[in-house]
C-alpha positions in Angstrom: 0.0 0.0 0.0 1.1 3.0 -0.3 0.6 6.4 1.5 -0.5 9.7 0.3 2.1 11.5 1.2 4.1 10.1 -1.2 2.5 12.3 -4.2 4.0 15.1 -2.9 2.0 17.8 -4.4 -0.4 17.8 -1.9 -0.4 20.4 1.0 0.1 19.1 4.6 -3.4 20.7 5.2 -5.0 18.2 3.0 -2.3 15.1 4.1 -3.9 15.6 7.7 -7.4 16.0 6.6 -7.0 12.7 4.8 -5.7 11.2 8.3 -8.7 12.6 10.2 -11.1 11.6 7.5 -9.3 7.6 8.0 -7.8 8.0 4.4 -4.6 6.0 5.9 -3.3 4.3 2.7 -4.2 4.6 -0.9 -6.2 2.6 -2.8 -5.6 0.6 -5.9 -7.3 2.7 -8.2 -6.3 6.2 -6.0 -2.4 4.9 -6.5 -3.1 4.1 -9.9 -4.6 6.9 -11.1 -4.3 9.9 -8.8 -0.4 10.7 -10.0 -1.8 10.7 -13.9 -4.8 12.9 -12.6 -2.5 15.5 -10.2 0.1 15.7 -13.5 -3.2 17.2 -15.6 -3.9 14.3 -18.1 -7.1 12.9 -19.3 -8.0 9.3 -17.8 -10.2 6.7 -18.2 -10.6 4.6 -15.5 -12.3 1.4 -15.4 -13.1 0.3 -12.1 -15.9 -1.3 -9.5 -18.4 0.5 -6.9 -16.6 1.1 -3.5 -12.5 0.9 -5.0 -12.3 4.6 -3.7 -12.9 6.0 -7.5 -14.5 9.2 -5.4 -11.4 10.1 -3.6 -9.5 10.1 -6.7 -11.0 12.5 -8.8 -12.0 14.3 -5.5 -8.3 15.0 -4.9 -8.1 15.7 -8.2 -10.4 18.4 -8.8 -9.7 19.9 -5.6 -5.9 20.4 -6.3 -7.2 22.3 -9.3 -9.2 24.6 -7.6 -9.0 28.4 -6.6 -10.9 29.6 -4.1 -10.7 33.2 -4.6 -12.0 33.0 -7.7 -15.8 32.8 -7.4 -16.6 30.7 -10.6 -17.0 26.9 -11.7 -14.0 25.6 -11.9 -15.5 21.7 -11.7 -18.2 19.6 -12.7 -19.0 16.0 -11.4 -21.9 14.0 -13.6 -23.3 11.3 -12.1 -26.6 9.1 -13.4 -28.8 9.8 -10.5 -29.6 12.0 -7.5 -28.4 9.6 -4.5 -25.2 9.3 -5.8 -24.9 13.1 -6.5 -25.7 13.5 -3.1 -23.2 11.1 -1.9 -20.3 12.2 -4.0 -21.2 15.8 -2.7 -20.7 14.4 1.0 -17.7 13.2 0.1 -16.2 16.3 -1.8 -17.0 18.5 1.0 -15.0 16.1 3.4 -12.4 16.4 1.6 -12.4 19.9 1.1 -12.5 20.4 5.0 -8.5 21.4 4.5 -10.2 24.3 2.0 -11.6 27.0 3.9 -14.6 28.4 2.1 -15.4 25.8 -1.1 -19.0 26.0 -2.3 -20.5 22.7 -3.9 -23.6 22.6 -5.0 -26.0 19.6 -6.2 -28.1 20.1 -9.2 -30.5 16.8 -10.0 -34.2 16.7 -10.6 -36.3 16.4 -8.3 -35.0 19.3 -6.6 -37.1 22.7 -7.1 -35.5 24.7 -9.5 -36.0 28.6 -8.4 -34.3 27.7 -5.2 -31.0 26.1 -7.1 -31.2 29.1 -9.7 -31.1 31.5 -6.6 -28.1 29.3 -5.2 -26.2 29.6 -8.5 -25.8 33.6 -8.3 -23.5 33.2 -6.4 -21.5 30.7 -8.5 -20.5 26.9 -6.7 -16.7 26.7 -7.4 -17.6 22.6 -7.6 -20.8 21.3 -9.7 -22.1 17.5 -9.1 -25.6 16.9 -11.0 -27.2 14.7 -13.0 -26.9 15.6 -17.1 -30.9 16.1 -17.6 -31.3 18.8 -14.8 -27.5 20.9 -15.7 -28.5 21.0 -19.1 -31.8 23.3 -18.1 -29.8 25.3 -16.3 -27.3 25.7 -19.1 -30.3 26.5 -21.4 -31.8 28.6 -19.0 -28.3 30.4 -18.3 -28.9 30.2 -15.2 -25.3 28.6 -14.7 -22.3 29.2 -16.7 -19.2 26.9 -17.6 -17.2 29.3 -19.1 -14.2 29.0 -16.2 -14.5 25.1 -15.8 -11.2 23.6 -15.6 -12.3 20.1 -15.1 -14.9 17.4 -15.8 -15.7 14.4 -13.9 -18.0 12.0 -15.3 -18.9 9.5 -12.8 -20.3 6.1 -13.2 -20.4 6.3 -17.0 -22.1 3.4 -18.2 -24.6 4.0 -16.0 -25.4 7.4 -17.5 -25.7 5.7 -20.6 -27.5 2.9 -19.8 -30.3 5.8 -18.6 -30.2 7.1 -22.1 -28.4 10.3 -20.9 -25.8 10.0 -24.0 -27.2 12.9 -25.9 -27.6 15.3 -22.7 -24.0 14.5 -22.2 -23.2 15.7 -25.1 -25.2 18.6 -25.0 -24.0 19.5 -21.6 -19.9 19.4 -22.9 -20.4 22.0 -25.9 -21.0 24.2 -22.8 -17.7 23.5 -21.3 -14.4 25.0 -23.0 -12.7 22.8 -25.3 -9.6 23.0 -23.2 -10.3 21.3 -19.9 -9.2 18.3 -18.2 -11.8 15.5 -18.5 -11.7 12.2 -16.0 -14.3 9.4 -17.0 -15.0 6.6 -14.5 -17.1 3.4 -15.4 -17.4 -0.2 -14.0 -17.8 -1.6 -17.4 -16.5 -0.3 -21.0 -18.9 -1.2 -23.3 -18.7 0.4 -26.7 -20.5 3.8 -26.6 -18.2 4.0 -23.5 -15.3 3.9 -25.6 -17.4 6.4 -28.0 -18.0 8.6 -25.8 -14.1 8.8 -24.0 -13.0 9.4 -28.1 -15.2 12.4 -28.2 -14.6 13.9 -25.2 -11.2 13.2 -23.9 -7.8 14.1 -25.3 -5.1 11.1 -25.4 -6.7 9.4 -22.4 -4.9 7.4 -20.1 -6.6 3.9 -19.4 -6.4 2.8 -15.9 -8.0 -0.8 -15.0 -8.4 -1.9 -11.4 -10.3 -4.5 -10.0 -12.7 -5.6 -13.3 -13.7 -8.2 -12.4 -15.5 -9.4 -9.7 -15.7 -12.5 -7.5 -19.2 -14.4 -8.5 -20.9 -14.5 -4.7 -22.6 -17.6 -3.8 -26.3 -17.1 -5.2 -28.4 -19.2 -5.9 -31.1 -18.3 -8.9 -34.0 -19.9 -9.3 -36.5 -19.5 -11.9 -40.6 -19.4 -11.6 -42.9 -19.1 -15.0 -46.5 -17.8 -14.0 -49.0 -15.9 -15.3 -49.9 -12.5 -15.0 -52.8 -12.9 -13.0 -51.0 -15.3 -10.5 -48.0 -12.9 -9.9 -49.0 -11.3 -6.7 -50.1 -14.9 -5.4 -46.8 -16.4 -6.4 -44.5 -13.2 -5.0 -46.8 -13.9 -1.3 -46.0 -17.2 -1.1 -42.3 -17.0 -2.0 -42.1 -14.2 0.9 -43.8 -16.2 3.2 -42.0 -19.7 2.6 -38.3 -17.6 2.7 -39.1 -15.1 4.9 -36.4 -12.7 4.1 -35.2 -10.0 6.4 -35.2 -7.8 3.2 -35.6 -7.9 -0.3 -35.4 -6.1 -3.6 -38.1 -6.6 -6.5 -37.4 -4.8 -10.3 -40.9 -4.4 -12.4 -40.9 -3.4 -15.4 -42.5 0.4 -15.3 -44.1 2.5 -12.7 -47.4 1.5 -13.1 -46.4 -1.8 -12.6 -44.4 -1.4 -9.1 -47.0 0.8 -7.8 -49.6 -1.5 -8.2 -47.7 -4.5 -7.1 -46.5 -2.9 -4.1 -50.3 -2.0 -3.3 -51.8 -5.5 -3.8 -48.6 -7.0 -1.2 -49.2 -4.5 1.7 -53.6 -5.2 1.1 -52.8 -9.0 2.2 -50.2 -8.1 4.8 -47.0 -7.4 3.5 -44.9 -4.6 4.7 -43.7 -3.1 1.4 -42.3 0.3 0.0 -42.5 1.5 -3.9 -39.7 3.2 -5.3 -40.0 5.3 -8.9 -39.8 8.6 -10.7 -43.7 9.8 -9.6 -42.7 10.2 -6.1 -41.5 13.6 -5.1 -38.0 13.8 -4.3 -38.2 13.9 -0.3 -40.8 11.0 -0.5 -38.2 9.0 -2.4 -35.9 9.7 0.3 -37.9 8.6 3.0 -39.0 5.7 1.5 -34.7 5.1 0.9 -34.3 5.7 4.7 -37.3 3.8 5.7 -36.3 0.4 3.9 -32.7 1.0 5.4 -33.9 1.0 9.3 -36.1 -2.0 8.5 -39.4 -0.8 9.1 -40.4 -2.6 5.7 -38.7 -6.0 4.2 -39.5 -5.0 0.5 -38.7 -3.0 -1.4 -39.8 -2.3 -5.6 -38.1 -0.6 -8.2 -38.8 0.1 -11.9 -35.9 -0.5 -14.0 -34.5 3.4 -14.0 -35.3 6.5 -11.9 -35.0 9.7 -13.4 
């Protein structure tokens, strides 16, 4: 392992915020790619949930950043809300050593006069979600004239939510001369599109691609429409499972699935894109303490 400390650009502010924060040792993918990010290249990073991806670019960015300047300076993309609001978290950790830093979320869900009134006074650091920073930039309600870099976070999954063309939109905003970072668990082709269109002679980093299978067993039921519901209460009575995840195919769907469970005595929560944002979240923190077991999700949220 190998210790932050040995990058050497970084102040000893930020070396003994890292300590505080428990950021002891670097990470595969922070060791890999934080010297290429710190020297001002373009990377593209291939690696899973949880490798410490955040802390990379965060350091990244941050080293980047001037604080007396009152503009953007970076943006973080990310598919949805919740992890816009947990990259945020993080970002402002680690810009405890950074007196001052404003970082602002932008996603849907949010209510849009109170971010425009936030955004007069520009966020030196941007995370959102592509759909809801490209009605800003529309609206010009946010500018991206002074951006110095661009983080796009969990790539495939942006993609995968049919945000490609957003994306794109989104980056003819940004100066041509920036430093772009793209991070992804997979690297399908319109990944690979995407980095050639975007990113100047990248650097590929690959950590940790593949994972471990964990012991699961699948099993397999064919029913009918009409003996769905029966089906889904007698497999969560005969299992009896502290917790559980079900996908359905579209809103309607999970709504009305979730209704017909709780009428015979399940304890279950629906999860989709009708909800308003700060039912979603309660709904998020509910399943989390347990006070329901399941839990039902269309395939994408907005």
């Amino acid at each position: 392992m190998t210790a932050f400390s040995t990058l050497n650009v970084l102040p000893a502010a930020q070396l003994n915020n890292l300590t505080e924060l428990g950021y002891l040792e670097m990470t595969p993918v922070q060791a890999a790619a934080l010297p290429v990010i710190l020297a001002g290249n373009d990377v593209r990073v291939q690696a899973r949930t949880g490798s410490g991806k955040t802390a990379a670019f965060g350091l990244g960015l941050l080293h980047r950043i001037d604080v007396s300047l009152f503009q953007t300076q970076a943006l973080v993309l990310c598919p949805t809300r919740e992890l816009a609001d947990q990259v945020a978290g993080e970002l402002r950790r680690l810009a405890r050593f950074l007196p001052n830093t404003k970082i602002l979320t932008l996603c849907g869900g949010q209510p849009f006069g109170a971010q425009r009134d936030s955004l007069q006074h520009a966020p030196h650091i941007i995370v959102a979600t592509p759909g809801r920073l490209l009605d800003h930039l529309q609206k010009e309600t946010v500018s991206l004239d002074a951006l110095h870099i661009l983080v796009m976070d969990e790539a495939d999954r942006m993609l995968d939510m049919g945000f490609s063309d957003a994306i794109d939109e989104v980056i003819r905003f940004a100066p041509a001369t920036r430093q772009t970072l793209l991070f992804s668990a997979t690297w399908p082709e319109a990944i690979a599109a995407i980095s050639g269109r975007v990113q100047q002679q990248p650097i590929r980093i690959e950590i940790d691609t593949v994972d471990a299978l964990p012991a699961i067993e699948q099993q397999f039921f064919e029913t009918s429409a009409h003996e769905k519901i029966s089906l889904l209460q007698t497999l969560l009575s005969q299992h009896q499972p502290a917790s559980c995840v079900v996908f359905c195919n579209t809103k309607k769907d999970c709504q009305a699935v979730c209704d017909a469970l709780n009428a015979v005595g399940q304890s279950a929560l629906a999860l989709h894109g009708d909800l308003e944002q700060r039912d979603r979240d309660q709904t998020l923190v509910r399943f989390a303490n347990g006070s329901a077991r399941a839990f039902w999700l269309p395939p994408t949220l907005p």
